[in-house]
TORLO-390105 format. One record per atom (N, C-alpha, C): x, z, y; residue in three letters. Coordinates in pm, whole numbers, plus 50000, padded with zeros to 5 digits. Layout:
N
+-------+-------+-------+-----+
:     X :     Z :     Y :  aa :
+-------+-------+-------+-----+
:     X :     Z :     Y : ala :
...
+-------+-------+-------+-----+
This chain:
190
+-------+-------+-------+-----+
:     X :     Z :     Y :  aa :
+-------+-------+-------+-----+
: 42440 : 57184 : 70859 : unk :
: 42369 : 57062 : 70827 : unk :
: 42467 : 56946 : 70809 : unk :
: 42572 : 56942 : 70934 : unk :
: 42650 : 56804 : 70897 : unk :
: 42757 : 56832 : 70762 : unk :
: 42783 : 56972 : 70734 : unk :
: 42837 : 56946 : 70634 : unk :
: 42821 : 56908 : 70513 : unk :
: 42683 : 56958 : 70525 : unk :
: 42595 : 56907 : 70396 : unk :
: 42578 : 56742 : 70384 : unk :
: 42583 : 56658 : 70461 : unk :
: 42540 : 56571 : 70433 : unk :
: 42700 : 56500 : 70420 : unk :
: 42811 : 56546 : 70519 : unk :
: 42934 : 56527 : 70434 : unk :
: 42985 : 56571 : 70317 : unk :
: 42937 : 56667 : 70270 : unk :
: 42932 : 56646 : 70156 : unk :
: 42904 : 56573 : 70013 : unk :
: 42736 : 56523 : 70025 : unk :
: 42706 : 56430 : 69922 : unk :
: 42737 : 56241 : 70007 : unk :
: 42782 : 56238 : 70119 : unk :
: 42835 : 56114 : 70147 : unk :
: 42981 : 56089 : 70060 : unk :
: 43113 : 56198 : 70099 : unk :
: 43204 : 56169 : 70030 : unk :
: 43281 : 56302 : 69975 : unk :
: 43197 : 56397 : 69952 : unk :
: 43288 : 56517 : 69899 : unk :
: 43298 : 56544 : 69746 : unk :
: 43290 : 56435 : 69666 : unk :
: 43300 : 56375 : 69555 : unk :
: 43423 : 56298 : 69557 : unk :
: 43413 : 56240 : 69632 : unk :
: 43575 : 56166 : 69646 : unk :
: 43678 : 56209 : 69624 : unk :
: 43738 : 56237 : 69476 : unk :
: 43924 : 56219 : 69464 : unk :
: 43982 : 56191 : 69560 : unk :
: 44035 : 56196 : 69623 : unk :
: 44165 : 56137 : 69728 : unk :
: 44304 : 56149 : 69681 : unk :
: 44319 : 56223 : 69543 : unk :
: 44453 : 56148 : 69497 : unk :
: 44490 : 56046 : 69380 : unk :
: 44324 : 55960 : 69382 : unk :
: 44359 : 55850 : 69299 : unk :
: 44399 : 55762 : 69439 : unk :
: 44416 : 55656 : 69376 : unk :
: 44504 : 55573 : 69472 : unk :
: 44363 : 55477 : 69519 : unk :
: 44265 : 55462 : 69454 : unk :
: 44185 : 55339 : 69468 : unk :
: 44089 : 55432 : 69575 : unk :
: 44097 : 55564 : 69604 : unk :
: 43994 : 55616 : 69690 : unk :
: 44052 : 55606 : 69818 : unk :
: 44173 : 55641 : 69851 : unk :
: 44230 : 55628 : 70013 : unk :
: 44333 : 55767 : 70011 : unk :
: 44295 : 55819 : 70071 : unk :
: 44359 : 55953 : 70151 : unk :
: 44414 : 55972 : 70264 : unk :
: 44488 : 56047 : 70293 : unk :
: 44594 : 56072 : 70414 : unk :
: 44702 : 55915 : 70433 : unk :
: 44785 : 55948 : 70284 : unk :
: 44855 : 55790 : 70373 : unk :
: 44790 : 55681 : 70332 : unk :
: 44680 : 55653 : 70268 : unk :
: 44613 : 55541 : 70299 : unk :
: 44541 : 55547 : 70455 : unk :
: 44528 : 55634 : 70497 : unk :
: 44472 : 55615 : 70650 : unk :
: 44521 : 55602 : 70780 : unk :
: 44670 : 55653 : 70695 : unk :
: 44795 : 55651 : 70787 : unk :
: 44915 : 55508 : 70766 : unk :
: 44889 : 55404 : 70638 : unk :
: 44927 : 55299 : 70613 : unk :
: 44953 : 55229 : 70780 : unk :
: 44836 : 55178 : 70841 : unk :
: 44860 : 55091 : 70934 : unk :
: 44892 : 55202 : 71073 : unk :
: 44941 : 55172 : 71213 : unk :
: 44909 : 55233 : 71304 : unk :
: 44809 : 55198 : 71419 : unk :
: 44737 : 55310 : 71455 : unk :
: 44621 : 55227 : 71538 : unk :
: 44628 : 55127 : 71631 : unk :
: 44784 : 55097 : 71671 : unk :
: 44776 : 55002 : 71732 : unk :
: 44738 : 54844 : 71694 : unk :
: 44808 : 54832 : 71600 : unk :
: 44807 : 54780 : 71502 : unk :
: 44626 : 54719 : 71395 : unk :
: 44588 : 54832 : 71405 : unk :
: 44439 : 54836 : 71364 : unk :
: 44344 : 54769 : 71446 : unk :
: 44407 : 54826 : 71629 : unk :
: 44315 : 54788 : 71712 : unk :
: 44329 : 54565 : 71745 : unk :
: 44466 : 54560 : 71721 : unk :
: 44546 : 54419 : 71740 : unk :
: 44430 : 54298 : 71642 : unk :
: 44428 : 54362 : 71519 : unk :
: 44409 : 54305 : 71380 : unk :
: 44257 : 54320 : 71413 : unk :
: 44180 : 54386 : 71460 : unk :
: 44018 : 54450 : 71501 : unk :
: 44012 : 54315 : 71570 : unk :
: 44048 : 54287 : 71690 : unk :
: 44045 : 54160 : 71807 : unk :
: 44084 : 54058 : 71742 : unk :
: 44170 : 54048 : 71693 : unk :
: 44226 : 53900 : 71577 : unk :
: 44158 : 53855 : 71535 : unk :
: 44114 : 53972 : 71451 : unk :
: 44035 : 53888 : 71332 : unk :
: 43851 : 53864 : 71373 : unk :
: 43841 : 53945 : 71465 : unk :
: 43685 : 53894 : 71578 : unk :
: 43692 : 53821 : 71611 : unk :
: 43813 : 53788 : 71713 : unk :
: 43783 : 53655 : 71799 : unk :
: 43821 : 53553 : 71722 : unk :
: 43913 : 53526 : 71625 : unk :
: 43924 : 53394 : 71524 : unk :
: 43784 : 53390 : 71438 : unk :
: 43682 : 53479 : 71414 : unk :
: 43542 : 53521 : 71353 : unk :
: 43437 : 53378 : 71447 : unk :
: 43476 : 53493 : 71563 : unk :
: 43392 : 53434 : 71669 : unk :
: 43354 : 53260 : 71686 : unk :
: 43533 : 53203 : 71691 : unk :
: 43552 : 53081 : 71734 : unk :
: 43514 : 53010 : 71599 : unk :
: 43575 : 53060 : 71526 : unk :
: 43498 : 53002 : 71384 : unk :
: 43378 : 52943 : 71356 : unk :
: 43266 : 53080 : 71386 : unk :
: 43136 : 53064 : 71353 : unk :
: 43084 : 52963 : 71482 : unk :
: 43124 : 52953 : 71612 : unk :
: 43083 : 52899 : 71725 : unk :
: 43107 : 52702 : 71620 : unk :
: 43258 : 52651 : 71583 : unk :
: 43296 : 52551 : 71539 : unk :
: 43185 : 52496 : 71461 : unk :
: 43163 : 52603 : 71346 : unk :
: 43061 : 52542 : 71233 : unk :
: 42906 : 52513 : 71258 : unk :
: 42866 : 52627 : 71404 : unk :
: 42783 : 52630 : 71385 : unk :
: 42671 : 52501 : 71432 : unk :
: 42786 : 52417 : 71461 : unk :
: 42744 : 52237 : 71542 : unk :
: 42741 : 52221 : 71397 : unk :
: 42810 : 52178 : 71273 : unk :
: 42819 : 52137 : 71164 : unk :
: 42716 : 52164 : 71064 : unk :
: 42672 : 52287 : 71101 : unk :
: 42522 : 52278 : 70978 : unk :
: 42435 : 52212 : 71004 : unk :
: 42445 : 52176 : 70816 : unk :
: 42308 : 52084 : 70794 : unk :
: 42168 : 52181 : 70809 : unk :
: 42088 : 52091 : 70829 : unk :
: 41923 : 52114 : 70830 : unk :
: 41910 : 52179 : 70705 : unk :
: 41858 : 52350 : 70714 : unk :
: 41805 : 52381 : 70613 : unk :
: 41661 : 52357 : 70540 : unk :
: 41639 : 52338 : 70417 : unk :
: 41554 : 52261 : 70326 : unk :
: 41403 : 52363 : 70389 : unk :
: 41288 : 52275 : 70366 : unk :
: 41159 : 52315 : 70457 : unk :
: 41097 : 52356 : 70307 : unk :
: 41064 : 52541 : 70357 : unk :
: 41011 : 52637 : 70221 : unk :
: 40902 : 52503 : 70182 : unk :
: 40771 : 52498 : 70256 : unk :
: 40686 : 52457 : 70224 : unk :
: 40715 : 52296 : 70147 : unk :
: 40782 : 52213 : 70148 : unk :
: 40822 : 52113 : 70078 : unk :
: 40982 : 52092 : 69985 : unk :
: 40992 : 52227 : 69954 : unk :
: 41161 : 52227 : 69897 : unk :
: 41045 : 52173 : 69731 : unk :
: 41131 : 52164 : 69662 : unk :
: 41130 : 52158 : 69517 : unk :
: 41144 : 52322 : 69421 : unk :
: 41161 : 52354 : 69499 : unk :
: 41117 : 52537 : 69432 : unk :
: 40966 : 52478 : 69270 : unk :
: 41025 : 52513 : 69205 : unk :
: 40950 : 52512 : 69093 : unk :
: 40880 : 52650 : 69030 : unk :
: 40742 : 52665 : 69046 : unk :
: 40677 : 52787 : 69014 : unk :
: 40727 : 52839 : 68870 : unk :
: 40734 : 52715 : 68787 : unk :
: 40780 : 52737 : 68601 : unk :
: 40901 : 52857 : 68653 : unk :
: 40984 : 52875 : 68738 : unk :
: 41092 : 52948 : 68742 : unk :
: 41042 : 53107 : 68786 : unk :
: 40926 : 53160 : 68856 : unk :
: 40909 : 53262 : 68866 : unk :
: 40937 : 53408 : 68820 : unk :
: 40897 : 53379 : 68620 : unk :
: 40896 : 53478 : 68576 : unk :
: 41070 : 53527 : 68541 : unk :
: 41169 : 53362 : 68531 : unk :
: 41285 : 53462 : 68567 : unk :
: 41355 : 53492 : 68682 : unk :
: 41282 : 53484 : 68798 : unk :
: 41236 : 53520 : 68924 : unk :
: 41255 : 53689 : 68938 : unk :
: 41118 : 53699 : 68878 : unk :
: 41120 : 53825 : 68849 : unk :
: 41162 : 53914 : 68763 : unk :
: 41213 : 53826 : 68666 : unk :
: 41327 : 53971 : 68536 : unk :
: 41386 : 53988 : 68592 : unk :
: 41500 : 53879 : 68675 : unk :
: 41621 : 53911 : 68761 : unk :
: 41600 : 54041 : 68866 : unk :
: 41491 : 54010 : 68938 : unk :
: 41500 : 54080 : 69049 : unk :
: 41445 : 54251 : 68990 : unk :
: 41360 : 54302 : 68860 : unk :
: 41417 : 54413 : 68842 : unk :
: 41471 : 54445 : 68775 : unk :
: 41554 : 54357 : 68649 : unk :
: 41671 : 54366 : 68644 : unk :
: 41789 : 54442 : 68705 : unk :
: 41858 : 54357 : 68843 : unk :
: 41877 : 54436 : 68921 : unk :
: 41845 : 54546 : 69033 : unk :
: 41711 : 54545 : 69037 : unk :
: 41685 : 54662 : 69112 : unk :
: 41700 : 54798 : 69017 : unk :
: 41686 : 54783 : 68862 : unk :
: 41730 : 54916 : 68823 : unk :
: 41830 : 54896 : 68796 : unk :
: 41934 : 54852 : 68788 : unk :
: 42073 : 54841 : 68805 : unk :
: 42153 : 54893 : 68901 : unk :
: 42108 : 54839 : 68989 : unk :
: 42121 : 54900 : 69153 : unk :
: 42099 : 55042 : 69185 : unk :
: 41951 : 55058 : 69097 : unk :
: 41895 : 55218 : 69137 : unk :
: 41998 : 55331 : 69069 : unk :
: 42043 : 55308 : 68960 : unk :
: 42142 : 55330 : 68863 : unk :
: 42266 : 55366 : 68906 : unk :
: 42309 : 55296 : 69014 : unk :
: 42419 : 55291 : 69066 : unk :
: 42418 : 55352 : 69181 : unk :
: 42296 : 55341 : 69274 : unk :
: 42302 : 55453 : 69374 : unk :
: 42276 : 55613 : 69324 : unk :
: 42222 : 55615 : 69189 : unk :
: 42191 : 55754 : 69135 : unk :
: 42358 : 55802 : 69091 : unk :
: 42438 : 55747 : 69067 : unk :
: 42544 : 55800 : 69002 : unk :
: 42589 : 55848 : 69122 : unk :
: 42653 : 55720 : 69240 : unk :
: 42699 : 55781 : 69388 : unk :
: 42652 : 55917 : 69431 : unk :
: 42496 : 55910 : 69431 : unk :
: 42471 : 56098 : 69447 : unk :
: 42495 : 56192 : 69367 : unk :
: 42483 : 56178 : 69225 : unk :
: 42543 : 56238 : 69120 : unk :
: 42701 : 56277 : 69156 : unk :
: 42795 : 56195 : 69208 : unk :
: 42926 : 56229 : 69204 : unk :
: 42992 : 56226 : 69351 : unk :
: 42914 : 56262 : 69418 : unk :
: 42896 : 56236 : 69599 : unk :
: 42956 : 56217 : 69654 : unk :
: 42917 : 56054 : 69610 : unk :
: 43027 : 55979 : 69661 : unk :
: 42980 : 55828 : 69759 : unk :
: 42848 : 55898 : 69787 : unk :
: 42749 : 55770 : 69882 : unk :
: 42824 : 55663 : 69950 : unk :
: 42939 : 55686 : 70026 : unk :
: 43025 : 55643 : 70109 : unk :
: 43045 : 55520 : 70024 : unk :
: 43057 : 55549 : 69896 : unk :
: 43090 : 55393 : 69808 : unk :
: 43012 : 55253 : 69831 : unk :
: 42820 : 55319 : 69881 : unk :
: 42755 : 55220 : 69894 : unk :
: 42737 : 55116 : 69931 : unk :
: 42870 : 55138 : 70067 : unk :
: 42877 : 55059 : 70176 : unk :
: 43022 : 54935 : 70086 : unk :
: 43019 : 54933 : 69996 : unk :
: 43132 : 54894 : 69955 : unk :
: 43100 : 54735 : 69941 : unk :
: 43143 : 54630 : 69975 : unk :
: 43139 : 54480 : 69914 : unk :
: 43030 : 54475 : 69819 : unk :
: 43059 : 54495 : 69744 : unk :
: 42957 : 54449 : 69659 : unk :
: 42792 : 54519 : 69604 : unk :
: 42841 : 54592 : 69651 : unk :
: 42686 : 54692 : 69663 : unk :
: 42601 : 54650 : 69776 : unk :
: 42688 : 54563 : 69889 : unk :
: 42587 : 54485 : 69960 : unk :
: 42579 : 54376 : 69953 : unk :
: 42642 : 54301 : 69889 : unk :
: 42574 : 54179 : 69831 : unk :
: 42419 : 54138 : 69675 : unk :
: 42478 : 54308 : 69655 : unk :
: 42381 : 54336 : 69521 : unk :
: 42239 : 54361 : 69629 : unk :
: 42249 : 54450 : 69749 : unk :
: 42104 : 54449 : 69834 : unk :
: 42092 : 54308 : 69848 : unk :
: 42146 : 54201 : 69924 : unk :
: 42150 : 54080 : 69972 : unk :
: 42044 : 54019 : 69847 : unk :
: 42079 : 53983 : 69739 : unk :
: 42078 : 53947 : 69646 : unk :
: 41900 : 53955 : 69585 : unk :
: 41907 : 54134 : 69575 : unk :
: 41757 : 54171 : 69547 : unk :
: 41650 : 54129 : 69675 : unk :
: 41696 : 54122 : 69755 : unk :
: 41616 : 54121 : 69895 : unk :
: 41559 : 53921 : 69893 : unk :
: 41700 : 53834 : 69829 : unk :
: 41675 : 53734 : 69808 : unk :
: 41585 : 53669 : 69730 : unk :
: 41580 : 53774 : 69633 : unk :
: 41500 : 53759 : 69494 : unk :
: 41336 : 53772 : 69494 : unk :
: 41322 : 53908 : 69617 : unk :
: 41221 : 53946 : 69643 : unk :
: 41122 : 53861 : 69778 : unk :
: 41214 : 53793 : 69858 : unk :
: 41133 : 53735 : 69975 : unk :
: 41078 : 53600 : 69942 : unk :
: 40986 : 53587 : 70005 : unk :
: 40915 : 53433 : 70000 : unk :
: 40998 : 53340 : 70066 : unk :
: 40984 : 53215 : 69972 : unk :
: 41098 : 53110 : 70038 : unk :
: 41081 : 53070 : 70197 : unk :
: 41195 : 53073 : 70285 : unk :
: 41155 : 53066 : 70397 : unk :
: 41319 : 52946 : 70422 : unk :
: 41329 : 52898 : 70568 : unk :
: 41431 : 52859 : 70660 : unk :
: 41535 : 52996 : 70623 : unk :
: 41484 : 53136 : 70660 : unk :
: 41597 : 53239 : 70676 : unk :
: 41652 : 53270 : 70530 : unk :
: 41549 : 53295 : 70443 : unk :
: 41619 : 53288 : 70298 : unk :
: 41699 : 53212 : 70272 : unk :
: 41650 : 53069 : 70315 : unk :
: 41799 : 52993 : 70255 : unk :
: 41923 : 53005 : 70308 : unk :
: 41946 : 53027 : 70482 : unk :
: 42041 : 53054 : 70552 : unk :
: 42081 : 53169 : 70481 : unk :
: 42031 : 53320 : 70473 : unk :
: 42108 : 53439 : 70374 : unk :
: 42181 : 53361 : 70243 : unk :
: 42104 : 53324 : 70162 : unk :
: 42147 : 53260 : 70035 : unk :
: 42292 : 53150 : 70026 : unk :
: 42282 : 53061 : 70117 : unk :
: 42378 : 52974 : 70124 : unk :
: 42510 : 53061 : 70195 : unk :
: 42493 : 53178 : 70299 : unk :
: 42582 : 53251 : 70356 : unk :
: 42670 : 53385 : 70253 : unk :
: 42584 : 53378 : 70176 : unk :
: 42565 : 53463 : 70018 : unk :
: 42673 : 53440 : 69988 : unk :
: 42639 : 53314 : 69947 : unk :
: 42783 : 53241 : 69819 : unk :
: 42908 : 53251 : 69822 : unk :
: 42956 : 53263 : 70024 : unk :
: 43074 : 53263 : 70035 : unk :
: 43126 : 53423 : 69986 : unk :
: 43069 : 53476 : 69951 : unk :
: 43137 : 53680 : 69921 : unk :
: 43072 : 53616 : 69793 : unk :
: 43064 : 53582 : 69655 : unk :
: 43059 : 53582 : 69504 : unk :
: 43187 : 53608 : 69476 : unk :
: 43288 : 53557 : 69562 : unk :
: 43413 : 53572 : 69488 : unk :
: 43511 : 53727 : 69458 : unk :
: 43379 : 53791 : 69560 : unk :
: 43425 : 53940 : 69480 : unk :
: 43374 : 54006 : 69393 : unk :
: 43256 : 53958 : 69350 : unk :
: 43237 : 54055 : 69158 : unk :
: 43315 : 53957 : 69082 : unk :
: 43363 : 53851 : 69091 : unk :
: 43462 : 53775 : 68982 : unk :
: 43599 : 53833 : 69035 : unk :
: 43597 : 53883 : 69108 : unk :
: 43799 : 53968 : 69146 : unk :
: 43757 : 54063 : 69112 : unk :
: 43625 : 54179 : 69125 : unk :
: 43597 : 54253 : 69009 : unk :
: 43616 : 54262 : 68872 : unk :
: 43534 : 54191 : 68822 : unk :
: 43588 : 54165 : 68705 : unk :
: 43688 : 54144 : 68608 : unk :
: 43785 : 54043 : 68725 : unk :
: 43928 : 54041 : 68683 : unk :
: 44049 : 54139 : 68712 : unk :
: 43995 : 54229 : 68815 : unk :
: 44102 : 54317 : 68858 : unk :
: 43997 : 54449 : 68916 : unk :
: 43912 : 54504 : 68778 : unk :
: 43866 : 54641 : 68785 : unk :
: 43888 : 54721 : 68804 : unk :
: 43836 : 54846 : 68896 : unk :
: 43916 : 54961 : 68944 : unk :
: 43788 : 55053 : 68881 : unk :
: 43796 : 55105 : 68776 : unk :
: 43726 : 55174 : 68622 : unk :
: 43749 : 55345 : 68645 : unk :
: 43898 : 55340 : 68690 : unk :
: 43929 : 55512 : 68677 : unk :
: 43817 : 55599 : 68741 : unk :
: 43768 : 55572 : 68848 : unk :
: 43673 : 55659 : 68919 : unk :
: 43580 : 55683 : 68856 : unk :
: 43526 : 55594 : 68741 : unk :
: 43386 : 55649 : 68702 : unk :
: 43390 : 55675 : 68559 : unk :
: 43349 : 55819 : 68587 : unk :
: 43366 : 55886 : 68519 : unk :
: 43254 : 55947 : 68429 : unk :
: 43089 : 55918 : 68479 : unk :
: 43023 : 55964 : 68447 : unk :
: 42911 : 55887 : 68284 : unk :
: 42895 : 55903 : 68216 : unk :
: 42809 : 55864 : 68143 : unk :
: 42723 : 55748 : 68154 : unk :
: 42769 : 55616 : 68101 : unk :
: 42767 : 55479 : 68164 : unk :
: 42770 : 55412 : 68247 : unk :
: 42856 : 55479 : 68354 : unk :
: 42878 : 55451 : 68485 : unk :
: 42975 : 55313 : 68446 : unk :
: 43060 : 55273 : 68362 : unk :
: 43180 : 55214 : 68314 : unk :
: 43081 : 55070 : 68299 : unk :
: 42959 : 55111 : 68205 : unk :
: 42905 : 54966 : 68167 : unk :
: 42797 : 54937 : 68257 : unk :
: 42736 : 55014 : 68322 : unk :
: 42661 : 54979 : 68469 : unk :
: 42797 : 54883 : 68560 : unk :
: 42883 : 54964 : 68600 : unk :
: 42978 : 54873 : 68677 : unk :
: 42974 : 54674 : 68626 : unk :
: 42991 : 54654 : 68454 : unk :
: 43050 : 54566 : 68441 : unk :
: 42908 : 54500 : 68442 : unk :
: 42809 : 54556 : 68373 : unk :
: 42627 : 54474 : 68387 : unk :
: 42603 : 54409 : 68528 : unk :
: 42638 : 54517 : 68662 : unk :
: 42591 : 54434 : 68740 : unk :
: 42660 : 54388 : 68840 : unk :
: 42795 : 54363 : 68820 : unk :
: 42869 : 54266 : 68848 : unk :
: 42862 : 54123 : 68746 : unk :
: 42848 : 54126 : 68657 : unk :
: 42803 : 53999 : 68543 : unk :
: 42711 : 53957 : 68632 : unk :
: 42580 : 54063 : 68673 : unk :
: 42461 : 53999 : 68710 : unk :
: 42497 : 53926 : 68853 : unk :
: 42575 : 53992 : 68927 : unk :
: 42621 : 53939 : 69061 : unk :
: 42654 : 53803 : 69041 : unk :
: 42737 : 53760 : 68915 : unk :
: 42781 : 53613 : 68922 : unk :
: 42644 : 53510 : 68839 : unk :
: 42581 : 53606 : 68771 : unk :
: 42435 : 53516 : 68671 : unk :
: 42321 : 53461 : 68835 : unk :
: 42316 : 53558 : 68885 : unk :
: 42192 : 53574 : 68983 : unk :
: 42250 : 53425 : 69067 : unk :
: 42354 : 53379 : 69128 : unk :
: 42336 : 53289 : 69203 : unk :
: 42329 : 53166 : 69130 : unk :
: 42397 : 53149 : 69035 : unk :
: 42372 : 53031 : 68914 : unk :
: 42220 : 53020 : 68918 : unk :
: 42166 : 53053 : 68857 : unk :
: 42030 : 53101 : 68802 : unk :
: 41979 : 53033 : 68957 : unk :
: 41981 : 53113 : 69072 : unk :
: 41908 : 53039 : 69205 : unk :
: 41950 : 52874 : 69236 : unk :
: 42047 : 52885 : 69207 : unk :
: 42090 : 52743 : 69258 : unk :
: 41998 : 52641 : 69195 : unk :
: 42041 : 52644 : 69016 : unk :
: 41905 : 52640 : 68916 : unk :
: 41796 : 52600 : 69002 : unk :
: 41736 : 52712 : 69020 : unk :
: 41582 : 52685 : 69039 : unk :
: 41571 : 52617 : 69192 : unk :
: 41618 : 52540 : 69261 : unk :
: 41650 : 52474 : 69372 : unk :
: 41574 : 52537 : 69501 : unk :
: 41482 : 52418 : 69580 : unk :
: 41436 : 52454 : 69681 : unk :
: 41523 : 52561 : 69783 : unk :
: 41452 : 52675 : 69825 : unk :
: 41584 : 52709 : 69950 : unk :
: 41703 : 52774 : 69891 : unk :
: 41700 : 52786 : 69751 : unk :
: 41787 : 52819 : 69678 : unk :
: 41928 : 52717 : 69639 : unk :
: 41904 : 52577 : 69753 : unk :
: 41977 : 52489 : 69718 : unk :
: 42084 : 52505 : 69799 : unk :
: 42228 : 52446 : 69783 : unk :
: 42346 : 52434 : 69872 : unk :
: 42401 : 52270 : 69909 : unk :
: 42420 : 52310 : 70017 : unk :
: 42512 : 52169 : 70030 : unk :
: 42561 : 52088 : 70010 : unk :
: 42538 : 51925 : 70001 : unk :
: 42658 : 51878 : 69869 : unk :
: 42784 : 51827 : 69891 : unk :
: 42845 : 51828 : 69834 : unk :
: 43021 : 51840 : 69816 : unk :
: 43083 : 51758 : 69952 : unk :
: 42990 : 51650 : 69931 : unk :
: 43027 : 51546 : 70069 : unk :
: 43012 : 51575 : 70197 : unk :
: 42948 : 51731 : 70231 : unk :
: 42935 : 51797 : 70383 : unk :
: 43081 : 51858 : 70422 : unk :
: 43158 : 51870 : 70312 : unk :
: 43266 : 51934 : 70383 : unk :
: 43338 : 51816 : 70493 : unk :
: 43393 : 51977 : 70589 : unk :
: 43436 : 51856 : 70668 : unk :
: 43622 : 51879 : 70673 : unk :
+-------+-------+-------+-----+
């Protein structure tokens, strides 16, 4: 049984392209090292989020934001838009079993995203949404610095570049249509 399911998680996986990992990609750092950088980068996480979290502003109230209904219907192209985009993309991962990819950056900001698209404006939507923005800057390092070789399968190449495009259209487009879809303005930084 467990092999089976290691299997269509990552027994698709190349391991001697360079962009999948392998042996000395796993052997690159030493665990000490791993474990040092694990605590580092938590507890500077930690103290971080504790600093800011005096600094946020009041998120915008669903029931009186400026959310404009006229915006709905591209509301909804977007959101299945990318949901068959998405579906597309988890069908290839099982196709080339390589599930393990799912968990990758941007395949969870693409859930984030649809989940955003799909919920009623609330306090928590906007907190996801505004927390959103800070990870956009990886389908644009996508874009600019594509890692293409792996896919191999029958529009797997232009699925990749569609919904990473859409990754950078979808938050434009929200900001657009305001209400909890709105961000901060320039003058909150501190």
């Amino acid at each position: 049984m467990m092999s089976t399911v290691e299997d269509w998680l990552w027994g698709g996986v190349d391991k001697s392209l360079l962009g999948n990992g392998g042996e000395e990609c796993a052997a690159f750092l030493s665990v000490e090292k791993k474990i040092f950088e694990g605590i580092l980068v938590t507890v500077s996480m930690f103290l971080l989020m504790h600093w800011c979290y005096s600094k946020l502003a009041p998120l915008p109230d669903p029931l009186s934001s400026a959310y404009d209904i006229k915006y709905e219907p591209l509301k909804q192209f977007l959101l299945v838009t990318m949901c068959i985009v998405f579906g597309m993309e988890i069908g290839f991962k099982f196709a080339s079993r390589s599930v393990i990819f799912l968990l990758n950056p941007c395949h969870v900001v693409t859930a984030i995203q649809i989940y955003l698209l799909a919920a009623k404006p609330s306090k928590h939507v906007a907190a996801i949404y505004r927390a959103h923005l800070n990870v956009i800057n990886g389908p644009i390092l996508a874009c600019l610095f594509p890692e293409v070789e792996t896919l191999v399968l029958p529009l797997e190449k232009s699925i990749f570049w569609f919904q990473h495009s859409l990754m950078i259209i979808i938050p434009i487009c929200m900001t657009h249509m305001g209400g909890v879809y709105s961000v901060e303005p320039v003058s909150h930084l501190y």
